[in-house]
VEXKE-513181 format. One record per atom (N, C-alpha, C): y, x, z; atom name; residue number from 1. Coordinates in nm, 2 decimals. Atoms other than C-alpha are relative to their C-alpha. Layout:
N
@v: Y, u: X, w: Z, atom: CA, n: NUM
...
This chain:
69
@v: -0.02, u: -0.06, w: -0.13, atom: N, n: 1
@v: 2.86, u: -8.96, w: -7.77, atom: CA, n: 1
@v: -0.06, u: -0.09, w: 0.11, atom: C, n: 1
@v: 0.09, u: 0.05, w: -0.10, atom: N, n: 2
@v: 2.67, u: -9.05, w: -7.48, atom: CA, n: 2
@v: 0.11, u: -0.02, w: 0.12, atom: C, n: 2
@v: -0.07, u: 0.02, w: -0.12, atom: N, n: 3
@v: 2.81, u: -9.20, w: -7.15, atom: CA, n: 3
@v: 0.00, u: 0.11, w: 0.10, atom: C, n: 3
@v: -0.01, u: -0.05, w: -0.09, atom: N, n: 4
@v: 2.73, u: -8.92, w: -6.97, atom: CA, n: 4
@v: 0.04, u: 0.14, w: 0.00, atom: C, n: 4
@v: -0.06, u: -0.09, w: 0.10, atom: N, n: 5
@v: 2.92, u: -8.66, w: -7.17, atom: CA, n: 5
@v: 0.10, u: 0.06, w: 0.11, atom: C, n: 5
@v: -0.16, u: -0.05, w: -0.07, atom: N, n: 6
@v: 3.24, u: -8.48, w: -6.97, atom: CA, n: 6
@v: 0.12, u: 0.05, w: -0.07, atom: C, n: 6
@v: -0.11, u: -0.09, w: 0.00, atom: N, n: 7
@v: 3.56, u: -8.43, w: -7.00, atom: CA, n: 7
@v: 0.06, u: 0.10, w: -0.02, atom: C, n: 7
@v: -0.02, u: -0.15, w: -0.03, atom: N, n: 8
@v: 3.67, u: -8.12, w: -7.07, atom: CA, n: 8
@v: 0.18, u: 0.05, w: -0.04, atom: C, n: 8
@v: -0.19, u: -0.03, w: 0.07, atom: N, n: 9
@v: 4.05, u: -8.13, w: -7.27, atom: CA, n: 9
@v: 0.05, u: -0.13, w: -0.03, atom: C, n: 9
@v: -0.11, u: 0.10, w: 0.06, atom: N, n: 10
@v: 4.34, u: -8.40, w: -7.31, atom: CA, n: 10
@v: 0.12, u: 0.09, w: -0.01, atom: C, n: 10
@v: -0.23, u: -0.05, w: 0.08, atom: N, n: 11
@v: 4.69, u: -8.34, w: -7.47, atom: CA, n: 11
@v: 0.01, u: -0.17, w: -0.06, atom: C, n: 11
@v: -0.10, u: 0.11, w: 0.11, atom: N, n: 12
@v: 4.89, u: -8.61, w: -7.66, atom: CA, n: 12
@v: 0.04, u: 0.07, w: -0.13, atom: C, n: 12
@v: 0.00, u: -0.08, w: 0.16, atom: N, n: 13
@v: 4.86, u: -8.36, w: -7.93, atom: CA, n: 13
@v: -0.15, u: -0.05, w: -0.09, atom: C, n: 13
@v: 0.21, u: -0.01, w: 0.05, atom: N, n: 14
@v: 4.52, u: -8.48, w: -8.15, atom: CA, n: 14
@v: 0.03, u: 0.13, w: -0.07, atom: C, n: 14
@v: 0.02, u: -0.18, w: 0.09, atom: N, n: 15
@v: 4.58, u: -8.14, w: -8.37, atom: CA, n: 15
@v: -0.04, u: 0.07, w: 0.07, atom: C, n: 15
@v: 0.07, u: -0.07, w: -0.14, atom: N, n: 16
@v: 4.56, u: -7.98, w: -8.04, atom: CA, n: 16
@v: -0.13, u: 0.00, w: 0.06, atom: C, n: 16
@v: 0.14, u: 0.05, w: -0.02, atom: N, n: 17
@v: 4.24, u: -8.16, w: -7.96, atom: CA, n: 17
@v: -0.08, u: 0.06, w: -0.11, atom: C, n: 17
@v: 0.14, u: -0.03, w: 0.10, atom: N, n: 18
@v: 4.10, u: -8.13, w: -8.28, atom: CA, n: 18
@v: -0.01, u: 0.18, w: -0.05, atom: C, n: 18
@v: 0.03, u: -0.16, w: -0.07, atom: N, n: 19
@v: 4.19, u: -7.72, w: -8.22, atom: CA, n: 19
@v: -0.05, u: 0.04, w: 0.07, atom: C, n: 19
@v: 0.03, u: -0.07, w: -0.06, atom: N, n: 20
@v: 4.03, u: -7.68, w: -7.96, atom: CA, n: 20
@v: -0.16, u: -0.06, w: 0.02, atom: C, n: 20
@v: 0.16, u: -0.02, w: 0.10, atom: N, n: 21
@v: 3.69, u: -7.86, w: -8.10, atom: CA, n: 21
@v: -0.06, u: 0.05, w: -0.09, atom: C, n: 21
@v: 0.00, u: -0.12, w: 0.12, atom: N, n: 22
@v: 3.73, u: -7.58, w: -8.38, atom: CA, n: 22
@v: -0.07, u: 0.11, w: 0.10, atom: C, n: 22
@v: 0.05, u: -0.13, w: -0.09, atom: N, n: 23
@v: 3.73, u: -7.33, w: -8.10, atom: CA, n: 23
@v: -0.16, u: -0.01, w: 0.03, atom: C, n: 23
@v: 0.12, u: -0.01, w: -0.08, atom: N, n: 24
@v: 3.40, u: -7.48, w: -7.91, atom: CA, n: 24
@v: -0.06, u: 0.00, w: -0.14, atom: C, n: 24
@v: 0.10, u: -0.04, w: 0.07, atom: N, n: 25
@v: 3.26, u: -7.53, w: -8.24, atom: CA, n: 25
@v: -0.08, u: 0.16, w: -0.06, atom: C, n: 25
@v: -0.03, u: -0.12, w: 0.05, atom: N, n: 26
@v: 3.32, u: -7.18, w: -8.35, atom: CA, n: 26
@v: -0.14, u: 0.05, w: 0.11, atom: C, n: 26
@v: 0.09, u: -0.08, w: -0.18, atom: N, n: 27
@v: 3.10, u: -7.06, w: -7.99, atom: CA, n: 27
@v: -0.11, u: -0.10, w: 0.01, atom: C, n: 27
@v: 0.11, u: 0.07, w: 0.00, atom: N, n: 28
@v: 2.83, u: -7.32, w: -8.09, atom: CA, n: 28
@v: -0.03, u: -0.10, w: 0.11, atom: C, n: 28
@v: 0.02, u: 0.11, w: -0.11, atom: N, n: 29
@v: 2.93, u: -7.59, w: -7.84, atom: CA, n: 29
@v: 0.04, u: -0.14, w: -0.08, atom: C, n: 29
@v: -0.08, u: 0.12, w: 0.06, atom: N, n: 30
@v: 2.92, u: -7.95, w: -7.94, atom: CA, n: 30
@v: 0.09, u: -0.09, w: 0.05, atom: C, n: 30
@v: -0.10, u: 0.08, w: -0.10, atom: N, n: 31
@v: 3.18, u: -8.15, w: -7.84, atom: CA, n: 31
@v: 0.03, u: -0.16, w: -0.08, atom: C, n: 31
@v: -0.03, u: 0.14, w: 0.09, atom: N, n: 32
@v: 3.33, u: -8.52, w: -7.95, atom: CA, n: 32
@v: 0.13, u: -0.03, w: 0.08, atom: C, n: 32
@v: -0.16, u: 0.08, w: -0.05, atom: N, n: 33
@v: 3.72, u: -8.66, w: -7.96, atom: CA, n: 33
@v: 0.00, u: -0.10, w: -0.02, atom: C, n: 33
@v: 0.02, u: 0.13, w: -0.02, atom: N, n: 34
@v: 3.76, u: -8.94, w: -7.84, atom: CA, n: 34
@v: 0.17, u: -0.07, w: 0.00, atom: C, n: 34
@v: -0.18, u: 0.00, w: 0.04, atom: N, n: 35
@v: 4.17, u: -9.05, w: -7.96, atom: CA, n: 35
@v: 0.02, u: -0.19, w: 0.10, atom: C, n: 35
@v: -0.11, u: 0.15, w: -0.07, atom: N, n: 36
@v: 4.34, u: -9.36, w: -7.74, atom: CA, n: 36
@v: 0.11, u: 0.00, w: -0.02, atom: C, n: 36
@v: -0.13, u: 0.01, w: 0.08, atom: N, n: 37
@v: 4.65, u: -9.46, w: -7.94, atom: CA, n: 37
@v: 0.03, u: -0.12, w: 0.13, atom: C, n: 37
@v: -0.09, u: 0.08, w: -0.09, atom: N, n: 38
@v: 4.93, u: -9.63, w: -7.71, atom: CA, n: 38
@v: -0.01, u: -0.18, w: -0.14, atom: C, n: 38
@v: -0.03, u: 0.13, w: 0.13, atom: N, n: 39
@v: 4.89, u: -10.03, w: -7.85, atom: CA, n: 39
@v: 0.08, u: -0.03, w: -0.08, atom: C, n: 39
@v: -0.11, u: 0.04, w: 0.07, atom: N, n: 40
@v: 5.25, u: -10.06, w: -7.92, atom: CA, n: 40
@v: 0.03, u: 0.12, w: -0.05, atom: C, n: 40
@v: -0.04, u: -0.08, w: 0.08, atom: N, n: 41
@v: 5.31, u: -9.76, w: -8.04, atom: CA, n: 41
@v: -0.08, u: 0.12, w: -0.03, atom: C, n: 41
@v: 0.06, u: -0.07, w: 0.01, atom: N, n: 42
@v: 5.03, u: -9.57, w: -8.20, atom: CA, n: 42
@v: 0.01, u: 0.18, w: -0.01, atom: C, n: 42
@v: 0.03, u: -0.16, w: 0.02, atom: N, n: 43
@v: 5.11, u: -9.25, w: -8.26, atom: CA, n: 43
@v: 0.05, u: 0.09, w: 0.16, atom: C, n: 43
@v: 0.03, u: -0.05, w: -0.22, atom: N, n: 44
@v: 5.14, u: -9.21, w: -7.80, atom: CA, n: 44
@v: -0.10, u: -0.03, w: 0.00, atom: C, n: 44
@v: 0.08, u: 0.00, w: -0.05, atom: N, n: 45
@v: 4.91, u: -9.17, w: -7.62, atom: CA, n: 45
@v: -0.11, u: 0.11, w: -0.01, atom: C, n: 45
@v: 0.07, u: -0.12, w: -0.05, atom: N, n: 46
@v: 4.62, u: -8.92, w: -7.54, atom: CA, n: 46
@v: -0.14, u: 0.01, w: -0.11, atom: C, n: 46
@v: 0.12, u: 0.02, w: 0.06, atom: N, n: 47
@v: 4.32, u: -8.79, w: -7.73, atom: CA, n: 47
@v: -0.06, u: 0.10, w: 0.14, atom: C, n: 47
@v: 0.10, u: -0.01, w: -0.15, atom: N, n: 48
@v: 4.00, u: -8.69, w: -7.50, atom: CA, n: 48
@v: -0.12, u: 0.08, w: -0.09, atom: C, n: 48
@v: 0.13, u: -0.11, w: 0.03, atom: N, n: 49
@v: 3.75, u: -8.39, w: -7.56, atom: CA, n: 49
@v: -0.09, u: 0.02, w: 0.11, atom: C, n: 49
@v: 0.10, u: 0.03, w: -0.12, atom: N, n: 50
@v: 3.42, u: -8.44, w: -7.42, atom: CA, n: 50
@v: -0.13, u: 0.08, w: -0.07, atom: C, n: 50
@v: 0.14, u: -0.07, w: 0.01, atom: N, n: 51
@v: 3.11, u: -8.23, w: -7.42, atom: CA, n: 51
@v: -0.15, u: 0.00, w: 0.14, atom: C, n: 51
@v: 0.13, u: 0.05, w: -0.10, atom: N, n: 52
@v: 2.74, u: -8.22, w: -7.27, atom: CA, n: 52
@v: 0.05, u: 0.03, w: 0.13, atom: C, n: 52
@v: 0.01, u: -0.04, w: -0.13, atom: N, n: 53
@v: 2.71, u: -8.19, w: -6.88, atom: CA, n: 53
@v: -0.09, u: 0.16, w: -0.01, atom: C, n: 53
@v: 0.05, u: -0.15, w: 0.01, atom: N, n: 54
@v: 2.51, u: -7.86, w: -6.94, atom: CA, n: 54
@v: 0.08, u: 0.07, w: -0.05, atom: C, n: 54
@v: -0.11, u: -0.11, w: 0.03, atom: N, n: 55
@v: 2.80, u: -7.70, w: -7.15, atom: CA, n: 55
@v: 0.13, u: -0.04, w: 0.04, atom: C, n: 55
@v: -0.13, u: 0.02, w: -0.01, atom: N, n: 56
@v: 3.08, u: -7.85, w: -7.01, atom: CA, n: 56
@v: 0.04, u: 0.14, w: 0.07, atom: C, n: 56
@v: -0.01, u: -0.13, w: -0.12, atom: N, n: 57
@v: 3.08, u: -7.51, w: -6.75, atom: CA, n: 57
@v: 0.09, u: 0.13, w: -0.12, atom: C, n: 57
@v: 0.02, u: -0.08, w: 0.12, atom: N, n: 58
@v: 3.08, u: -7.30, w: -7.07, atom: CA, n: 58
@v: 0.13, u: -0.03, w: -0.09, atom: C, n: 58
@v: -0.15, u: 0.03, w: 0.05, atom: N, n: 59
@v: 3.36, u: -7.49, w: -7.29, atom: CA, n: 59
@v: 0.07, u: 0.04, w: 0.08, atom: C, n: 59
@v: -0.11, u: 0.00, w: -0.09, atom: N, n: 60
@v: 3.59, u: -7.51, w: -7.02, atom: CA, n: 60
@v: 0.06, u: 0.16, w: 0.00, atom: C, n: 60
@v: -0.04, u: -0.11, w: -0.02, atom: N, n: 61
@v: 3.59, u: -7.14, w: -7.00, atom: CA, n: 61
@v: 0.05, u: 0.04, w: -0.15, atom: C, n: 61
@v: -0.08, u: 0.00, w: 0.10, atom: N, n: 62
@v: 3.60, u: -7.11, w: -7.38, atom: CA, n: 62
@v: 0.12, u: -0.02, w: -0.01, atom: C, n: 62
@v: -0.10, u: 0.10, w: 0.00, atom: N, n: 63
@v: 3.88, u: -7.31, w: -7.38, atom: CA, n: 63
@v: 0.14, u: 0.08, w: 0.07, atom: C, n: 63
@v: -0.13, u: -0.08, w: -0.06, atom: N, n: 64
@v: 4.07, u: -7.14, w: -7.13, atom: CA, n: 64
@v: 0.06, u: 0.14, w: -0.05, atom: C, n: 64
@v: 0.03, u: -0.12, w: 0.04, atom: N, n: 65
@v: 3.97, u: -6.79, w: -7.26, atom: CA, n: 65
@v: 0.12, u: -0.02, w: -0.16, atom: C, n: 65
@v: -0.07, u: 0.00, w: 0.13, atom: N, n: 66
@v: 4.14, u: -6.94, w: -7.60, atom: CA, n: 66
@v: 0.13, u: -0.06, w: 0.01, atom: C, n: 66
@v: -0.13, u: 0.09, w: -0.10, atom: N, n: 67
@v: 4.48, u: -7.09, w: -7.42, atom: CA, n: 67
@v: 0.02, u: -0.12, w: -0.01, atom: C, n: 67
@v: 0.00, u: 0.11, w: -0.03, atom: N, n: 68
@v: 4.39, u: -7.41, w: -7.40, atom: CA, n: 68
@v: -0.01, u: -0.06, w: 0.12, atom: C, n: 68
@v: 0.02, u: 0.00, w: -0.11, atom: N, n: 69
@v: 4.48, u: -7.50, w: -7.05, atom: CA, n: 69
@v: 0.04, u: -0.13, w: 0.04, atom: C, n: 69
């Protein structure tokens, strides 16, 4: 994953995350999760779905279109 990748989904669910890089996979978008576990207590804290700046426009709507809001 490149630095200049975006944002497009967090939860504190990774299943959730890693659902909803099924979806963009599914519609031919690449994407990459990126998981930040809480130090002291790993299993908090956020995972982070990031895809290109050209399809971030495009996921996002995937995404919503599939109720991931």
């Amino acid at each position: 994953m490149k630095e200049t990748w975006v944002k497009i989904f967090t939860s504190t669910d990774l299943m959730q995350v890693k659902m909803a890089e099924d979806v963009l996979k599914q519609n031919g978008i690449v994407s990459h999760i990126v998981n930040k576990p809480d130090s002291a207590l790993p299993m908090l804290g956020e995972a982070e779905l990031y895809t290109t700046p050209e399809n971030a426009e495009q996921a996002e709507e995937v995404l919503k279109n599939n109720g991931f809001e």
